[in-house]
C-alpha positions in Angstrom: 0.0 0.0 0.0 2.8 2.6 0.7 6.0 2.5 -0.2 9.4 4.4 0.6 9.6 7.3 -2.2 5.9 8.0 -2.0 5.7 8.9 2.1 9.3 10.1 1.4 7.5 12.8 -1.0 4.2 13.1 1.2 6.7 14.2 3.8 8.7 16.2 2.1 5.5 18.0 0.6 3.9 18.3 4.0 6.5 20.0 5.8 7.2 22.2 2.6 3.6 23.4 2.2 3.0 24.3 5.7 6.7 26.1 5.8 5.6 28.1 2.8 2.8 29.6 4.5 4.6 31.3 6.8 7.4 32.7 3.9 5.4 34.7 2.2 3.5 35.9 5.1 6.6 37.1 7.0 7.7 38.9 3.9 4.6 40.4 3.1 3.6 41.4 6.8 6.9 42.3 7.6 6.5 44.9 4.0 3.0 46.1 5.3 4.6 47.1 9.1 7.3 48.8 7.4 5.0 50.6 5.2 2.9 52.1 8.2 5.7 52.9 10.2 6.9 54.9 6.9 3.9 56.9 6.9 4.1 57.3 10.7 7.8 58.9 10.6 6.2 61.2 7.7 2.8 62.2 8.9 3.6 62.3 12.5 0.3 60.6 13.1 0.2 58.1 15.6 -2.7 55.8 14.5 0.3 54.5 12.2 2.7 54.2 14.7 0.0 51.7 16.4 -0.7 50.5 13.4 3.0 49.2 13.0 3.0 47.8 16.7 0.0 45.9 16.5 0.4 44.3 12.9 3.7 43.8 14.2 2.8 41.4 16.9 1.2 39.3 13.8 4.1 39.6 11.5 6.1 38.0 14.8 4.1 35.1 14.9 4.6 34.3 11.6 8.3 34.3 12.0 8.5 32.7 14.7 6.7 29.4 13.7 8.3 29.7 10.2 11.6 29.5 11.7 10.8 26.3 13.5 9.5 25.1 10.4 12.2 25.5 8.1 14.3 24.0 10.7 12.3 20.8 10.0 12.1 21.1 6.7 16.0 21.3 6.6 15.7 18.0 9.1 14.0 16.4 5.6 17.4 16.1 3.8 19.8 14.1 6.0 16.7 12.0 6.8 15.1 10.9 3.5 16.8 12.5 1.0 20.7 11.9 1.6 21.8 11.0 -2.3 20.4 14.1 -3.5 21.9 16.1 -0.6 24.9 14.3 -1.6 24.6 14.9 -5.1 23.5 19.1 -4.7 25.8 19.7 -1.6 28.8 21.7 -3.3 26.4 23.7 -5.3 23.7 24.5 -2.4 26.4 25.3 0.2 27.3 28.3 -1.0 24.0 29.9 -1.3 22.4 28.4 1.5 25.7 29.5 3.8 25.1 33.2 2.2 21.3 33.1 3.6 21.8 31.6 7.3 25.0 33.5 7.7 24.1 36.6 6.3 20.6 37.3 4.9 19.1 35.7 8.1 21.3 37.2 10.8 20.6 40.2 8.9 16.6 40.0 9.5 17.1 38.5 12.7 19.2 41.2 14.6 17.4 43.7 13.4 14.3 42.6 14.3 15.2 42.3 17.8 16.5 45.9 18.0 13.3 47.1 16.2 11.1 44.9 18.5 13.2 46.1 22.0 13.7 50.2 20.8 10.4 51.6 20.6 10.9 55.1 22.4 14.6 54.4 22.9 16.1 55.5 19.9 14.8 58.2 17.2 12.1 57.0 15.0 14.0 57.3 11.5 16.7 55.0 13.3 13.6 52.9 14.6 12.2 53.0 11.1 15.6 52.0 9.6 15.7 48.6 11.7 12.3 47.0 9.7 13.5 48.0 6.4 16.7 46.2 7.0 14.0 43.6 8.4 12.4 43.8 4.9 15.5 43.8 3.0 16.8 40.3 5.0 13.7 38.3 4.4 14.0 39.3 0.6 17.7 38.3 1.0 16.7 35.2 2.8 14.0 33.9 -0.2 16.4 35.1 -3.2 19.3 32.6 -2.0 16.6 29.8 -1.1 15.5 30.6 -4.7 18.7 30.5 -6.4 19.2 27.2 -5.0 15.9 25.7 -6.0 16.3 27.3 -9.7 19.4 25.0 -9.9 16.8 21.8 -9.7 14.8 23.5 -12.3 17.7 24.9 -14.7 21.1 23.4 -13.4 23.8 25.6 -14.7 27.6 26.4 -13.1 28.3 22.6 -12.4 30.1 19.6 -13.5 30.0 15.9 -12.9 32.8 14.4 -11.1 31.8 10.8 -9.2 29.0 11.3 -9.8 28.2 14.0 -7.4 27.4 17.9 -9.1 30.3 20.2 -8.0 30.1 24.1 -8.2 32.6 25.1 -10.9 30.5 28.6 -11.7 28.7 30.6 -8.6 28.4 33.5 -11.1 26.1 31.6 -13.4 24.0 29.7 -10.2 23.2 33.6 -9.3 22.6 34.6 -13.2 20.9 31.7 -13.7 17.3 33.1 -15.3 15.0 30.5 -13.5 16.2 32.9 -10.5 15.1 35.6 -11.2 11.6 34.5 -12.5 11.1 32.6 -9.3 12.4 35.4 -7.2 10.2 38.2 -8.6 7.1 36.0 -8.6 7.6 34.7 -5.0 8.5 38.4 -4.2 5.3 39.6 -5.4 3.0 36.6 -4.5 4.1 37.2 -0.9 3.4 41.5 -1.2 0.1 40.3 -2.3 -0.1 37.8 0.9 0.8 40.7 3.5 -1.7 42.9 1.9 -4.5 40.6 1.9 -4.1 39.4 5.1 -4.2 42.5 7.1 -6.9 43.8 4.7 -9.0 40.4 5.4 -8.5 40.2 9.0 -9.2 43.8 9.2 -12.6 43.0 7.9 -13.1 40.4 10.4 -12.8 43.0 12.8 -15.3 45.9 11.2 -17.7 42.9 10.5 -17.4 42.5 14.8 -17.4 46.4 15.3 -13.9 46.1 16.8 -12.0 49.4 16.3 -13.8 50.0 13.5 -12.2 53.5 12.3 -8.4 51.9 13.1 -9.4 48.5 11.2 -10.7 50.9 8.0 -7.4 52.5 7.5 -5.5 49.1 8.0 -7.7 47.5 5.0 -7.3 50.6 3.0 -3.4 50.0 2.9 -3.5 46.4 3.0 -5.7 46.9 -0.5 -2.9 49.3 -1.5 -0.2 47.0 -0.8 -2.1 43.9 -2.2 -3.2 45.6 -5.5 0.4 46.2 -6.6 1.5 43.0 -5.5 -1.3 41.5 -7.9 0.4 43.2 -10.3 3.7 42.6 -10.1 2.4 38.8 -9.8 0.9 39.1 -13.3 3.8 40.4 -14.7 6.4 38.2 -13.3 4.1 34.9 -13.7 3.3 35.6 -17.6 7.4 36.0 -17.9 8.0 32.8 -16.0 5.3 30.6 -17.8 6.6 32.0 -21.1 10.2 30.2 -19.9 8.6 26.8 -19.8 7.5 26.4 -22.9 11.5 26.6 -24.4 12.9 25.3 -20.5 10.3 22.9 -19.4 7.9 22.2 -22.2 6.3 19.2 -20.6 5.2 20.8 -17.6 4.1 23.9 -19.7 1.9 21.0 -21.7 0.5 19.5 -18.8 -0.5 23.3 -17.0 -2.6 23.4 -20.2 -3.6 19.4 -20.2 -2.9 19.2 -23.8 -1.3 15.5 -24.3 -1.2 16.5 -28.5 0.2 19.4 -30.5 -2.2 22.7 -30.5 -3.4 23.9 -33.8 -2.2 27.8 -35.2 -3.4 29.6 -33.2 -3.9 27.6 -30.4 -6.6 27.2 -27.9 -6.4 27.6 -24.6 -8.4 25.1 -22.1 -10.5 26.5 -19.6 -11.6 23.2 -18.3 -10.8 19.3 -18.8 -10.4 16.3 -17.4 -7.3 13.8 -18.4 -7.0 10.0 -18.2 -3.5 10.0 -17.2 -3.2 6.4 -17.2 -3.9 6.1 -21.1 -2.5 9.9 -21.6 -5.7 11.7 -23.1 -7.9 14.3 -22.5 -11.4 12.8 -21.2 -13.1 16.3 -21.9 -12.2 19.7 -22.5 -14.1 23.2 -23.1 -11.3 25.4 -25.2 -11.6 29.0 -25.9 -9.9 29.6 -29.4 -6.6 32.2 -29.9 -6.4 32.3 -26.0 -3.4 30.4 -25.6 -1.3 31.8 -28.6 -1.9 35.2 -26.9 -0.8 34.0 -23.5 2.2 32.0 -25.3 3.1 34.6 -27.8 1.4 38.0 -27.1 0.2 37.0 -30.6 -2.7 35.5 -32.3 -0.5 32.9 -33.8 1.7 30.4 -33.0 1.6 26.5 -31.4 2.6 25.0 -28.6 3.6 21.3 -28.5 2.1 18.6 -25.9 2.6 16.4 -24.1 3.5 13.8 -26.4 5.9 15.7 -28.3 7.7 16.8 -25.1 8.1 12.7 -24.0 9.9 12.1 -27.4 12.0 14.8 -27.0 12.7 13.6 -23.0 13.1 10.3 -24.3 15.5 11.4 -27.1 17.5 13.1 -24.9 17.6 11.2 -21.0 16.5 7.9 -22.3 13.3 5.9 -22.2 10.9 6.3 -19.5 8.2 7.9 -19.2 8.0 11.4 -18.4 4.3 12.8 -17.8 3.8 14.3 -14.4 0.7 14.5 -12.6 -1.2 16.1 -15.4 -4.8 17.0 -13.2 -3.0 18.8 -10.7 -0.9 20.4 -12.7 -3.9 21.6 -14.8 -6.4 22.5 -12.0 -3.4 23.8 -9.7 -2.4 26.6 -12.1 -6.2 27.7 -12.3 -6.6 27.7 -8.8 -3.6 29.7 -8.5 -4.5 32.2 -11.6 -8.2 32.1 -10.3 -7.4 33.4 -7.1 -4.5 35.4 -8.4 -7.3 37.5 -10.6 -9.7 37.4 -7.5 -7.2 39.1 -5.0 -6.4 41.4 -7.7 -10.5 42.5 -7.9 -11.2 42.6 -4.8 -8.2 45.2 -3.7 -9.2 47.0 -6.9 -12.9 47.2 -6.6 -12.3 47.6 -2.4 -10.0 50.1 -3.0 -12.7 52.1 -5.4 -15.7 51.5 -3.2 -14.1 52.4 0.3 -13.0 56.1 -1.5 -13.7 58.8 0.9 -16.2 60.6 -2.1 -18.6 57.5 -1.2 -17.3 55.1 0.9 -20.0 52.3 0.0 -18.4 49.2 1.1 -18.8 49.5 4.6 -22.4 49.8 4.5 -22.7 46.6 3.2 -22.2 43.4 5.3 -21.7 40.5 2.0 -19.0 43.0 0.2 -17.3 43.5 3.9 -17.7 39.8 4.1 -15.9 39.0 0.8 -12.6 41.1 1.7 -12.7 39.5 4.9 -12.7 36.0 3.7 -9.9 36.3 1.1 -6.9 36.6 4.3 -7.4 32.1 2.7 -7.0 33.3 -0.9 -3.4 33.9 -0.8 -2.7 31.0 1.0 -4.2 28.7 -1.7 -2.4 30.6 -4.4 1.0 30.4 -3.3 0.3 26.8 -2.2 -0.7 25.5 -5.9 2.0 27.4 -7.7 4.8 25.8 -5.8 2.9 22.4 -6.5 3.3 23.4 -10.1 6.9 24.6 -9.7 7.8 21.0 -8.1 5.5 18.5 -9.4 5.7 19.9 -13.1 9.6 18.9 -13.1 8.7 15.3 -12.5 10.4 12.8 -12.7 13.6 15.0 -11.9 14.2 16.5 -8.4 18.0 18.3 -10.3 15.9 18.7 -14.3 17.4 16.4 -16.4 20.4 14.7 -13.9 18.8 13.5 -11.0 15.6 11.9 -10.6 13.3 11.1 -7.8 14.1 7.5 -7.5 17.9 8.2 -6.8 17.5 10.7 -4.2 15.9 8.9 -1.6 18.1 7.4 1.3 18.9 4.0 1.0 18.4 3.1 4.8 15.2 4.6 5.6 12.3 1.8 5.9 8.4 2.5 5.7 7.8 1.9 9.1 9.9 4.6 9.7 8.7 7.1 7.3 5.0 6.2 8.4 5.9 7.1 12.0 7.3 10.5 11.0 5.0 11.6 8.6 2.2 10.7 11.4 4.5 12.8 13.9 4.8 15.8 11.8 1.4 15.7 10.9 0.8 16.3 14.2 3.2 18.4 15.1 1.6 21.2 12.4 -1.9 20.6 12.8 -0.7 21.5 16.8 1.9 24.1 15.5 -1.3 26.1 12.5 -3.7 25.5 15.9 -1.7 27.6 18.4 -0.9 30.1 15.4 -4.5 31.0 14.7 -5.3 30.9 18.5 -2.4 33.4 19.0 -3.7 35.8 16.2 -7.3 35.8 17.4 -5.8 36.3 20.8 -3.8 39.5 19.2 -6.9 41.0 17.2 -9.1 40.9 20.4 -6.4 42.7 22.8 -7.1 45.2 19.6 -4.6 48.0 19.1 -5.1 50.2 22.1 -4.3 47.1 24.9 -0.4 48.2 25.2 -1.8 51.8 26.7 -4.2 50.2 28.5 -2.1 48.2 30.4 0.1 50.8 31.0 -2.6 53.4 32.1 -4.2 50.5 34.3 -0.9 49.9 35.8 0.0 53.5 36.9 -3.3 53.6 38.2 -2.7 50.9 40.6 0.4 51.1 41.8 0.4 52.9 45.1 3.4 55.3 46.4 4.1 54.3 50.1 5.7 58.0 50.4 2.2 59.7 49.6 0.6 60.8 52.3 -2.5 60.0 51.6 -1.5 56.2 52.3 -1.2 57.0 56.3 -4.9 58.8 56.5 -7.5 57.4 57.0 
C-alpha cells in the first residue's frame, strides 16, 4: 500500500507546504509594518505608529513558527533524501551558507532591536531597523530561490563521481530560473501581506472592533495587495513564457494538452485527463487564447505532451515522463483564479471604500468578501509551488537527477509512516496555536499596550504619599 519514495514525497510535501505559509507571510507582513511605520515617521500621526505595533505582533508570529519550520524542513534532507543532498551539496552550500549567515542574521538582529527600541532610539533609526528587516527576508527567499532554480535549470556545475560540483557561482546567481522565481515569490508574498491584514481587518469591522483603526488598516492592506497582484501578473506571464522553451512538458501538462495545439492555439478552460492512457477525457477550449498568452500574438503553437516525451526520451532515455497532469492543470487555475480574484477585490475595495462614497462599509456581504480572502493567498501560493515542483517530475535536479535516486537508502516504511504521522501532528498543533495566537492578538485590539500601561499606573500605590497614612 505505501511505499518508501511515496511517504518520502508526502513528507517532504507536508512539511514544505505548511513552511511556505509562513514565507510569504513574513515577507509580506513584515512589508505592510514597514509601510505604516513609513507613513508614521512622515505624517507624525500616531494611529500608524499603532498600526506598525499591532500588525507587528502578527508579523512576529509568523516568524516565529516559520523559523521552526524550516528548521524541520532542513531535518528532511539528512533523513530521507541523503543521495540528493549528496549529489546538490557543493552547489547548495554556497547559497544556503550566504542566507543563514548573512541574509538571516541580517533579519534577525534587526528585528530584535526594532522589536526592544520603541521610544529608545529616534524613530527614522527605529524605522531604519524594519527596512533592513524587509531587505533580509528578501535576501533570505532570493538565496533559497537560487538554489531551487538549480533543480529546475542546473547551470555552473560539472560531474565528477557522480556528485554535481560548483565550478560557476556567477552563473547559479545569473541563472534566469532565479530571477523569475524570485520576482514571482517576491510579489506573491506583497500580495499575501496585503490581503491578510486587509482580510483580517474586515473580520474586525464585520465585529465592530476598532472600526475607524481597522478601516485604515484595509485601506493600505488593498494598497499594498493591488500592486502586488500586479507585479504577480507580470512576473508569472514571464516565467510561464520560460517553460515552454525550459520545461515544455510541464508547460503542456499546466494546459492538459497531451497532442500538439493547432495555429493559433486554444487555450483550455476546463478538462479532465485520463493520465493512465495519456488523453484528455473532456475539454471546453476557448480559441486564440493560448497563442496570446504564449506569444502576445494571435498565432503560434505549442507542442504537448506527447511531443515533449519524445523529445525527453530522445535526450535522457526511455521512461516515461508525464507528471501529474490533473494537478498540474487545476493547480495553475486555482492559482491564476485566485491570483485575478485578490487582484479584484483590492481593486474594486479600494474604489468602493474612496472617501467621495465610501460604500463598502455599508454593506455586510462585500465587507464579508474582503474579509474572507486573508485564505486566498494562501491557496495561491500553495498550488503554484505544487506546479513549480510536481511539473519537473520525474527530476528532483531537471534532467540529472531523478526522484528514485534521491531517496536514502536506509530509511524503511515503518519509519517514514511514524514520522510523517508525527509531523502531521506536530503542524496541525503548530497552525492551531498560530490561529489561537492571532485571534488572541486581534481581540487585545490595538489600544491594549496603553491600557495596560494606564491600568498599571493607576494601581500602583506610592508608600511615600501621604494619603497612604490617612485614613
Amino acid at each position: 500500500m505505501f511505499d518508501i519514495v511515496s511517504l518520502a514525497r508526502f513528507q517532504f510535501a507536508m512539511t514544505t507546504v505548511f513552511h511556505f505559509f509562513f514565507v510569504p507571510f513574513s515577507i509580506g507582513l513584515a512589508l505592510v509594518v514597514a509601510v505604516m511605520e513609513t507613513m508614521y515617521v512622515v505624517k507624525k500621526d500616531e494611529r500608524y505608529r499603532k498600526m506598525a505595533k499591532f500588525w507587528g505582533n502578527i508579523f512576529l508570529l509568523s516568524f516565529a513558527v516559520g523559523v521552526v519550520t524550516g528548521i524541520i524542513q532542513e531535518f528532511q534532507f539528512g533523513m530521507n533524501w541523503s543521495d540528493y543532498s549528496r549529489f546538490v551539496g557543493d552547489i547548495f552550500g554556497a547559497p544556503l551558507a550566504i542566507e543563514a549567515l548573512l541574509a538571516f542574521f541580517l533579519e534577525s538582529t534587526f528585528l530584535g532591536l526594532w522589536i526592544f527600541t520603541w521610544d529608545k532610539v529616534s524613530p527614522k533609526l527605529h524605522l531604519t531597523f524594519i527596512w533592513l528587516v524587509v531587505f533580509g527576508s528578501m535576501m533570505s527567499a532570493f538565496w533559497i530561490l537560487a538554489a531551487n532554480s538549480f533543480m529546475q535549470h542546473p547551470v555552473g556545475y560539472t560531474l565528477n563521481n557522480g556528485r554535481a560540483e560548483l565550478i560557476d557561482f556567477g552563473a547559479v546567481i545569473a541563472n534566469p530560473k532565479v530571477w523569475y522565481e524570485f520576482s514571482h515569490v517576491l510579489a506573491g508574498a506583497v500580495v499575501m501581506g496585503g490581503m491578510i491584514v486587509a482580510g483580517l481587518a474586515a473580520f474586525q469591522i464585520l465585529k465592530k472592533r476598532d472600526v475607524s483603526f481597522h478601516k485604515v488598516s484595509m485601506r493600505i492592506g488593498m494598497w499594498i495587495a493591488l500592486f502586488g497582484s500586479l507585479g504577480v501578473l507580470l512576473a508569472g506571464d514571464l516565467q510561464m513564457k520560460a517553460l515552454i522553451e525550459g520545461q515544455p512538458m510541464k508547460f503542456a501538462a499546466m494546459e492538459g494538452a497531451y497532442e500538439d495545439s493547432g495555429d493559433p492555439a486554444a487555450w483550455t478552460l476546463i478538462a479532465w485527463a485520463d493520465e493512465a492512457e495519456h488523453k484528455q477525457v473532456f475539454g471546453i477550449q476557448i480559441p486564440y487564447v493560448l497563442s496570446i498568452l504564449s506569444y502576445n500574438s494571435l498565432s503560434g503553437s505549442v507542442d504537448g505532451m506527447e511531443t515533449a516525451n519524445k523529445d525527453l526520451i530522445e535526450k535522457y532515455g526511455d521512461r516515461d515522463y508525464f507528471p501529474p497532469v490533473n494537478t498540474l492543470f487545476w493547480s495553475f487555475r486555482v492559482m491564476a483564479g485566485f491570483g485575478v480574484l485578490m487582484l479584484l477585490v483590492s481593486a474594486l475595495g479600494l474604489f468602493f471604500t474612496r472617501k467621495k462614497k465610501p460604500s463598502l462599509y455599508e454593506k455586510r456581504w462585500m465587507v464579508w468578501i474582503v474579509a474572507l480572502c486573508t485564505f486566498a493567498p494562501f491557496l495561491a501560493n500553495t498550488t503554484g509551488w505544487l506546479i513549480t515542483e510536481l511539473g519537473r517530475y520525474p527530476w528532483t535536479v531537471y534532467g540529472l537527477f531523478t526522484i528514485e535516486d534521491s531517496v536514502s537508502p536506509n530509511v524503511s516504511v515503518a519509519s517514514l509512516l511514524t514520522s510523517n504521522i508525527i509531523y502531521f501532528i506536530l503542524f496541525a498543533g503548530l497552525g492551531s496555536v498560530m490561529v489561537y495566537l492571532i485571534t488572541v492578538e486581534l481581540k487585545k485590539g490595538p489600544d491594549y499596550e496603553e491600557k495596560k500601561l494606564a491600568q498599571a499606573n493607576a494601581t500602583e500605590v506610592d508608600p511615600f504619599d501621604k494619603e497612604v497614612f490617612e485614613g
